[in-house]
GUTI-384373 format. One record per residue (C-alpha): x, y, z; residue in three letters; residue number from 1. Coordinates in Angstrom, 1 decimal. Each point is the difference from the previous one (the first is absolute). Layout:
% residues N
+--------+--------+--------+------+-----+
!      u !      v !      w ! code ! pos !
+--------+--------+--------+------+-----+
!      X !      Y !      Z !  ALA ! NUM !
...
+--------+--------+--------+------+-----+
***
This chain:
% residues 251
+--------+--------+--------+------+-----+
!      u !      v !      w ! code ! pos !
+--------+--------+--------+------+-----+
!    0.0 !    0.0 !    0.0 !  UNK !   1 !
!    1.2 !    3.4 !   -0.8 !  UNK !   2 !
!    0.2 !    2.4 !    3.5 !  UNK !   3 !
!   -1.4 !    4.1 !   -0.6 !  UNK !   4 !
!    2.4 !    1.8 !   -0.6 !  UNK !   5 !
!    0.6 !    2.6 !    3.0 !  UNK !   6 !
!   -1.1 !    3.4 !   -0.8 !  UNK !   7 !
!    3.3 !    2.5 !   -0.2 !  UNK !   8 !
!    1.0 !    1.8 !    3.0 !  UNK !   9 !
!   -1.7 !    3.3 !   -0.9 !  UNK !  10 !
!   -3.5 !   -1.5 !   -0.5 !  UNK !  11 !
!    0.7 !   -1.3 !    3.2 !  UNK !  12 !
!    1.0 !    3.5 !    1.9 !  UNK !  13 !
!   -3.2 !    1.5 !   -1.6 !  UNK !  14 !
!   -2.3 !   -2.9 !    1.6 !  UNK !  15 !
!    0.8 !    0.5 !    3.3 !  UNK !  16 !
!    0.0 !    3.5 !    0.3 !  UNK !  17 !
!   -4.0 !   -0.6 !   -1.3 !  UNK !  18 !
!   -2.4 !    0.8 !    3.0 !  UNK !  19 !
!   -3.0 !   -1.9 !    1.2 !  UNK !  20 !
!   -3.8 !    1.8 !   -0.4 !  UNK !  21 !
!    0.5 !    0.8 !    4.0 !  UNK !  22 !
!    3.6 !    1.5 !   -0.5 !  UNK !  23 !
!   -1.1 !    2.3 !   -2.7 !  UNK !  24 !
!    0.4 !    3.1 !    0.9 !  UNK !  25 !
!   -3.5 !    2.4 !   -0.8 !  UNK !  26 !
!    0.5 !    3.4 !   -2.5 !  UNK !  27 !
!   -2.0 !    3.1 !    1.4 !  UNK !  28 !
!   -1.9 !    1.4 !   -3.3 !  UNK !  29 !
!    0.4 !    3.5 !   -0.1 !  UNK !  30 !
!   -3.2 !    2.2 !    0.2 !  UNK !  31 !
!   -0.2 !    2.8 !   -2.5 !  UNK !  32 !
!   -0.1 !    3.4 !    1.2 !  UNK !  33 !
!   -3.3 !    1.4 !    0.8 !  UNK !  34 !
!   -1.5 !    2.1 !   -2.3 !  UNK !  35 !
!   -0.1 !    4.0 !    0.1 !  UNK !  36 !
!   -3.3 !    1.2 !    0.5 !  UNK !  37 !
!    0.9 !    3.3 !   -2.6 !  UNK !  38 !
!   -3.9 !    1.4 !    0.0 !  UNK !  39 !
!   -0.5 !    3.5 !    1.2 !  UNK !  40 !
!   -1.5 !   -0.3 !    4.3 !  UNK !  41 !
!   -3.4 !    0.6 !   -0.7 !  UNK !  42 !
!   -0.7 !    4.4 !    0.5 !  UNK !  43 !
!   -2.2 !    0.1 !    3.4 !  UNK !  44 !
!   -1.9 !    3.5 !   -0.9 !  UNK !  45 !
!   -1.2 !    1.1 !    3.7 !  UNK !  46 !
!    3.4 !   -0.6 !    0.8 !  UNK !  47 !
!    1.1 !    1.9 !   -3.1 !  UNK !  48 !
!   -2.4 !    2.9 !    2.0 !  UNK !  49 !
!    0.8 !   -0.9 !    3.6 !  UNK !  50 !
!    3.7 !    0.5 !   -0.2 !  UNK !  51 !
!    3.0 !    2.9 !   -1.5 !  UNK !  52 !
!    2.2 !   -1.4 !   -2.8 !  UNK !  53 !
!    1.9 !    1.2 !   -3.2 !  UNK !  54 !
!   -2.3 !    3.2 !   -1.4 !  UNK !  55 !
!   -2.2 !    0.3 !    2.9 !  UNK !  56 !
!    0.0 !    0.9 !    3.6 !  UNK !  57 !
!   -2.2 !    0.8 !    3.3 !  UNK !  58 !
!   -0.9 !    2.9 !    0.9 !  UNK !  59 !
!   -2.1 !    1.1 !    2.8 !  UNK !  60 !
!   -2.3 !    3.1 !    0.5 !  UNK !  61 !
!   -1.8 !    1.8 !    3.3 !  UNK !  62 !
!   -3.2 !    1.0 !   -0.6 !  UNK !  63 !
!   -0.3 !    3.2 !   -2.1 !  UNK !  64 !
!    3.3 !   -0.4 !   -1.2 !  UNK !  65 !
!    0.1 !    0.5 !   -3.8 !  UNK !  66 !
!    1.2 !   -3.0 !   -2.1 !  UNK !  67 !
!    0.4 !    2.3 !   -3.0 !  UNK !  68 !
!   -1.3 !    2.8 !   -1.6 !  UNK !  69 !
!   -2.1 !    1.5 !   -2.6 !  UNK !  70 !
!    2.7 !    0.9 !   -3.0 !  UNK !  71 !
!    2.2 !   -2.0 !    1.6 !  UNK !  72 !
!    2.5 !   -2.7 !   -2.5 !  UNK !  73 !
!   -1.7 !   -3.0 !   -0.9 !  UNK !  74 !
!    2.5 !   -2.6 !    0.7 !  UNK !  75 !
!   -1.4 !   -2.8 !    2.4 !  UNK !  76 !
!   -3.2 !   -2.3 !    0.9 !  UNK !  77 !
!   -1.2 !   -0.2 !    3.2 !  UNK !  78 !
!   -1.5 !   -3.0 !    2.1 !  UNK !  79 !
!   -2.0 !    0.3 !    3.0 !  UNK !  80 !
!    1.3 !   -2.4 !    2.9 !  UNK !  81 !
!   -1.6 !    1.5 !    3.2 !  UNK !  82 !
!   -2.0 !    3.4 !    0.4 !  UNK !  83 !
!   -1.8 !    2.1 !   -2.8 !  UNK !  84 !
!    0.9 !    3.0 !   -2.1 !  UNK !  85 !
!   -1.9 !    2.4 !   -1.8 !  UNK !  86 !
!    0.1 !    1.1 !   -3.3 !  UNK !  87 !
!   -1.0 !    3.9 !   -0.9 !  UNK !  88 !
!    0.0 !    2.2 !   -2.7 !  UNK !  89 !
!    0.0 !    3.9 !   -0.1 !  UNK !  90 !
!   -1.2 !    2.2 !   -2.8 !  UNK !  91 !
!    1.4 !    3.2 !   -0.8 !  UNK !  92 !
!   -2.2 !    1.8 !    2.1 !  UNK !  93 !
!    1.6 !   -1.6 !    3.1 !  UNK !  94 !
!   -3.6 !   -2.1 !    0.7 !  UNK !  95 !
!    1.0 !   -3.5 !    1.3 !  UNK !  96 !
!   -1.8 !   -3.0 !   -1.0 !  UNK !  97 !
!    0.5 !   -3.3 !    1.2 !  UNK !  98 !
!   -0.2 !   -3.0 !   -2.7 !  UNK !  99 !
!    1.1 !   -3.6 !    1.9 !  UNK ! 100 !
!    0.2 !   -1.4 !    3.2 !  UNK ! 101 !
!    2.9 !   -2.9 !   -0.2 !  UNK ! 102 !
!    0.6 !   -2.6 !    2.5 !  UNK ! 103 !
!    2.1 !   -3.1 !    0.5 !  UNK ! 104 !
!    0.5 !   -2.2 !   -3.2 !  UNK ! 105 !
!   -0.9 !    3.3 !   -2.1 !  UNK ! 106 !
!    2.2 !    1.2 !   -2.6 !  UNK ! 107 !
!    0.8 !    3.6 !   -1.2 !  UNK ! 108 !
!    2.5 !    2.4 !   -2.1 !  UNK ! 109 !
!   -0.3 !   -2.2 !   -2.6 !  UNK ! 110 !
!   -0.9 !    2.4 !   -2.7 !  UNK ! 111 !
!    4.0 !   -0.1 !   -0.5 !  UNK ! 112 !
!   -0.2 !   -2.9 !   -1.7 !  UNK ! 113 !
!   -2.2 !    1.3 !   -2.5 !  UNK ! 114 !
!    2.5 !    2.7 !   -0.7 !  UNK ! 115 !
!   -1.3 !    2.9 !    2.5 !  UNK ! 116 !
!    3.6 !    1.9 !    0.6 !  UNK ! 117 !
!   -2.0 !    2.0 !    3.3 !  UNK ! 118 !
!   -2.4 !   -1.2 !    2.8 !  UNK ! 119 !
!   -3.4 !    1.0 !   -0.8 !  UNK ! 120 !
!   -1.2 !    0.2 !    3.5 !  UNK ! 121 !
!    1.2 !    0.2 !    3.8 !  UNK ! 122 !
!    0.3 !   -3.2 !    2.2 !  UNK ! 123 !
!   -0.3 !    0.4 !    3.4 !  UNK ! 124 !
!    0.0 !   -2.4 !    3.0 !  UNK ! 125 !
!   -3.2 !    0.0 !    2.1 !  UNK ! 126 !
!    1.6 !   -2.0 !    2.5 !  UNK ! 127 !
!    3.7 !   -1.6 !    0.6 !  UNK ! 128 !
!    0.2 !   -2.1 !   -3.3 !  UNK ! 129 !
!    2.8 !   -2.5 !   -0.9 !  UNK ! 130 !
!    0.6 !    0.7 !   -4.2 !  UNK ! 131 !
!    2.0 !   -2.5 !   -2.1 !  UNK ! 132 !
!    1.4 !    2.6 !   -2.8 !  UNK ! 133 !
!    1.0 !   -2.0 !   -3.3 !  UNK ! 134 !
!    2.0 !    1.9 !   -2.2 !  UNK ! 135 !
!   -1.6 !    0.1 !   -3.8 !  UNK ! 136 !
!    2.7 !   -2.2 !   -1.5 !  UNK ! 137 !
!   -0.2 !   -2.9 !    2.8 !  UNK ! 138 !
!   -3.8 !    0.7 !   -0.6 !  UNK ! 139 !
!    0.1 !   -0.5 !   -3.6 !  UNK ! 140 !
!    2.5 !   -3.1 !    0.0 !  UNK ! 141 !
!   -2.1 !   -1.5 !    2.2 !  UNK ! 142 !
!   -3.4 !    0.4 !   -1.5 !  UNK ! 143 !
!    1.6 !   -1.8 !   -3.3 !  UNK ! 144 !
!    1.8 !   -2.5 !    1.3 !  UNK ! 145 !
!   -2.4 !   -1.5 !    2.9 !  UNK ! 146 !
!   -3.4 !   -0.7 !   -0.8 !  UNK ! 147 !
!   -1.2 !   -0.7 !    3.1 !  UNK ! 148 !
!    0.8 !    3.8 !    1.0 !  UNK ! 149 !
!   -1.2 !    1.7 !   -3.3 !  UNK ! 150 !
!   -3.6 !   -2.1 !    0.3 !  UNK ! 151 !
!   -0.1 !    1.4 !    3.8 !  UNK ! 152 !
!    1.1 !    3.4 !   -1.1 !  UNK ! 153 !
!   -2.9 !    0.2 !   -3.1 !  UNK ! 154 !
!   -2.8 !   -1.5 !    2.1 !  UNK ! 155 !
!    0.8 !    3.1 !    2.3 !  UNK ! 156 !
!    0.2 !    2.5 !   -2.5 !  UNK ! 157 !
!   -3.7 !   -1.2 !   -1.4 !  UNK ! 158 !
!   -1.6 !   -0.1 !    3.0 !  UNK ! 159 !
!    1.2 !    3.7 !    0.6 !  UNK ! 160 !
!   -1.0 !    0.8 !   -3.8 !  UNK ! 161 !
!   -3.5 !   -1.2 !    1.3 !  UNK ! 162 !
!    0.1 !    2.1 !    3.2 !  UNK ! 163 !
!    1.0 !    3.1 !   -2.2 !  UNK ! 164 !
!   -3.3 !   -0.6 !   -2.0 !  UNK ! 165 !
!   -2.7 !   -0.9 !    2.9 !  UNK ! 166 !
!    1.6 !    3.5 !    1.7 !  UNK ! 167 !
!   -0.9 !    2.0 !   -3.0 !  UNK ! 168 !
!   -3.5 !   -1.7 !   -0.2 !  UNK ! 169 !
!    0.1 !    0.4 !    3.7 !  UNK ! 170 !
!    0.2 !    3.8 !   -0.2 !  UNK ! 171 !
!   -1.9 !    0.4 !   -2.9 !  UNK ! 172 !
!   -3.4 !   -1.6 !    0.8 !  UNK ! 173 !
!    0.2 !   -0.5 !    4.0 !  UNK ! 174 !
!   -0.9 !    1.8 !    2.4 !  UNK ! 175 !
!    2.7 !    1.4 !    2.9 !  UNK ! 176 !
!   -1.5 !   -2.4 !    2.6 !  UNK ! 177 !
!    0.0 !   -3.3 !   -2.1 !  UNK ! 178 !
!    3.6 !    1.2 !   -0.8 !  UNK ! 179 !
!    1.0 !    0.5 !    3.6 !  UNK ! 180 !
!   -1.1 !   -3.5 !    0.7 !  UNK ! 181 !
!    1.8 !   -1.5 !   -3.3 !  UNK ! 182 !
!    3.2 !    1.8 !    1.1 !  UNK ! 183 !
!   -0.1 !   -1.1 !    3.6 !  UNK ! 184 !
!   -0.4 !   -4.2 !   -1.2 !  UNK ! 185 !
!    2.7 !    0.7 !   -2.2 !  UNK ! 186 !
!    2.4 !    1.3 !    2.2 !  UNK ! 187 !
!   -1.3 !   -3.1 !    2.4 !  UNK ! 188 !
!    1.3 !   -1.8 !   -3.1 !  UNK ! 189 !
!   -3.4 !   -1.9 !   -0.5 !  UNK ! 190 !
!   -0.5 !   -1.8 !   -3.5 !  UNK ! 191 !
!    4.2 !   -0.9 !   -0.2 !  UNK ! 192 !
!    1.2 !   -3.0 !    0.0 !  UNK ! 193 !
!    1.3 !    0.4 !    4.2 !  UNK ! 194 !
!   -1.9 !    0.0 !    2.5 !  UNK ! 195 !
!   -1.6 !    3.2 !    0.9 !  UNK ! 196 !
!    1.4 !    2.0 !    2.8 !  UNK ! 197 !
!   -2.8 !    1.4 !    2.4 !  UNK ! 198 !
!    2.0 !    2.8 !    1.4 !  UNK ! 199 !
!    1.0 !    2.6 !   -2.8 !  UNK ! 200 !
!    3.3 !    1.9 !   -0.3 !  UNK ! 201 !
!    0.1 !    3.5 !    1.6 !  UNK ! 202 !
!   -1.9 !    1.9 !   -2.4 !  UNK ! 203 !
!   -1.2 !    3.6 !    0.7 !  UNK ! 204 !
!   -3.7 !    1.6 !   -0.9 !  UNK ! 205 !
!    2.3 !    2.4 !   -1.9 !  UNK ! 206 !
!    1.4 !   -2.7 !   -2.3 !  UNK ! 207 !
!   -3.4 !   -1.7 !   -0.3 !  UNK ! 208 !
!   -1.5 !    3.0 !   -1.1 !  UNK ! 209 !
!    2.7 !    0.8 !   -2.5 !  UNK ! 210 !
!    0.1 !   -3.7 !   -1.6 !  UNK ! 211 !
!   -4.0 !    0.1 !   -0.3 !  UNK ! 212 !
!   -0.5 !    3.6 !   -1.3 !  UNK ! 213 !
!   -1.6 !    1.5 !    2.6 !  UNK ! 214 !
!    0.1 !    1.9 !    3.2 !  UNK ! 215 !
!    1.0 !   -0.6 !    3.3 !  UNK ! 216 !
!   -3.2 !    1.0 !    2.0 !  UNK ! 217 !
!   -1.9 !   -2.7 !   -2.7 !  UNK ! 218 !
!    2.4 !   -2.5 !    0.9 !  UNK ! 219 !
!   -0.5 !    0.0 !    3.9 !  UNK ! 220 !
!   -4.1 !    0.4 !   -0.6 !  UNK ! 221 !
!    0.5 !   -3.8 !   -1.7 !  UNK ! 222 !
!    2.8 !   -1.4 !    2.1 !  UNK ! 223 !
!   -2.9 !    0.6 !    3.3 !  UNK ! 224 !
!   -2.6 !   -1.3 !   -2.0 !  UNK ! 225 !
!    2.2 !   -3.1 !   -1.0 !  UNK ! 226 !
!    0.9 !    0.0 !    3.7 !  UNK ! 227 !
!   -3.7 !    0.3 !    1.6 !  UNK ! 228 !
!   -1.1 !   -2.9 !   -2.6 !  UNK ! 229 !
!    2.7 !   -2.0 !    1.3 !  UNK ! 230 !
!    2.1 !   -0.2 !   -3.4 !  UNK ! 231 !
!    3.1 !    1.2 !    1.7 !  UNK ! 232 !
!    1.8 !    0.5 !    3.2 !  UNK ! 233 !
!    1.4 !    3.6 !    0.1 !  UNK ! 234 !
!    2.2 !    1.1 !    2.8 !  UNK ! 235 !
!    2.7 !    0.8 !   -1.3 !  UNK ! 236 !
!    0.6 !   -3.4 !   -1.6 !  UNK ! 237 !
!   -2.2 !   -0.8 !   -2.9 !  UNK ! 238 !
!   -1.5 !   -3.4 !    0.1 !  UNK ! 239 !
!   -1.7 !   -0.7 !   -2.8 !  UNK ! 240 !
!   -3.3 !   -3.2 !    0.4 !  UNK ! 241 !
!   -1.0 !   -2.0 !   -3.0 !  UNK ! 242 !
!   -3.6 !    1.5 !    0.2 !  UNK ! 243 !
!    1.5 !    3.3 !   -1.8 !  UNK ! 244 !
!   -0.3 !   -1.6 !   -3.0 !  UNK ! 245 !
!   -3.6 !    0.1 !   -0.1 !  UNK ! 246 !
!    0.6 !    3.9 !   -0.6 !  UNK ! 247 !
!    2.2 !   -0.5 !   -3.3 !  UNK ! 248 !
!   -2.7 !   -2.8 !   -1.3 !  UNK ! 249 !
!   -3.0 !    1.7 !    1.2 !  UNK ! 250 !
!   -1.3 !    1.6 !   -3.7 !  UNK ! 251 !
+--------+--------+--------+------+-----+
***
């Protein structure tokens, strides 16, 4: 019989440096690197409003204190954080009338963005206010490049168009009382999308008067009747009751 041949030495070597299944030795796989998340945070708006940044800053006012002026350069748009301000206008004559009441979430000096170079009317804190004031270009860049901010900032401009209108109808066909009322549950913000706020801002007969286009004396003659038919609370404070509302839908 012929014996196998012996393998050579080398073949040999390599054999017994093979390992068993339990000797083997286990290779760590490499994970790949996690991915970059490279999309944009997603642009929080009230905190966009709530907060200073590049191209706009806080600023706070005392009550009275003028924001800006009539003739003044157009260069920013105001947010209302806290407080109220309002807007006036004076002819040539010198008489003062006043055209808005703005609170908190409000808007204003925005006719800069439709090219006005001046102010067209006065802004004036009725009480300390907190103002967010967004210079025109941050304004602008914003309004184009975040939707979420532009549909916010058109929905507000709308519902002040519509404002604008139901004043001059307002004026034109109702009488001072039914205005008087309309004023007061708008400055109690009734009919927005908040929650109306029972106790108004401090708000003089005087001012009433002038943002209603009548006198003074006709003014307190409806704020006691309102009073006596338990409408408002007046002392001092104005608190302002759902039942007023029967005077602005009462035909």
């Amino acid at each position: 019989m012929r014996t196998p041949s012996k393998p050579p030495p080398s073949e040999r070597k390599l054999n017994s440096a093979k390992l068993s299944p339990t000797q083997r030795t286990p290779v760590k796989l490499r994970r790949p690197p996690p991915k970059l998340n490279l999309r944009s945070p997603v642009f929080d708006v009230q905190r966009f409003l709530d907060s200073a940044g590049l191209g706009r800053k806080l600023a706070k006012f005392r009550g009275k204190e003028t924001v800006f002026a009539q003739g003044d350069p157009a260069k920013n748009v105001m947010y209302i954080q806290e407080g109220g301000v309002k807007l006036t206008v004076v002819n040539e004559s010198g008489k003062e009338a006043v055209v808005a009441i703005l609170g908190p979430g409000d808007f204003f000096g925005e006719g800069c963005l439709a090219g006005q170079s001046i102010c067209m009317a006065t802004a004036t804190a009725i009480a300390p206010t907190s103002v967010l004031v967004i210079e025109k270009d941050e304004m602008m860049r914003v309004l184009h490049g975040e939707h979420e901010f532009s549909d916010r900032f058109i929905a507000h401009m709308l519902a002040r168009n519509i404002r604008v209108e139901e004043d001059l109808v307002d004026q034109l066909f109702n009488s001072s009382e039914k205005r008087l009322a309309r004023t007061l549950l708008l400055l109690a913000r009734y009919g927005g999308s908040d929650q109306p706020q029972k106790v108004l801002p401090k708000v003089s007969q005087e001012m009433l008067a002038e943002m209603i286009g009548t006198t003074r004396p006709r003014v307190n003659f409806f704020m006691n009747k309102f009073r006596k038919l338990g409408f408002i609370k007046y002392n001092g404070e104005i608190h302002v009751n759902n039942s007023l509302l029967s005077v602005v839908l009462h035909e």
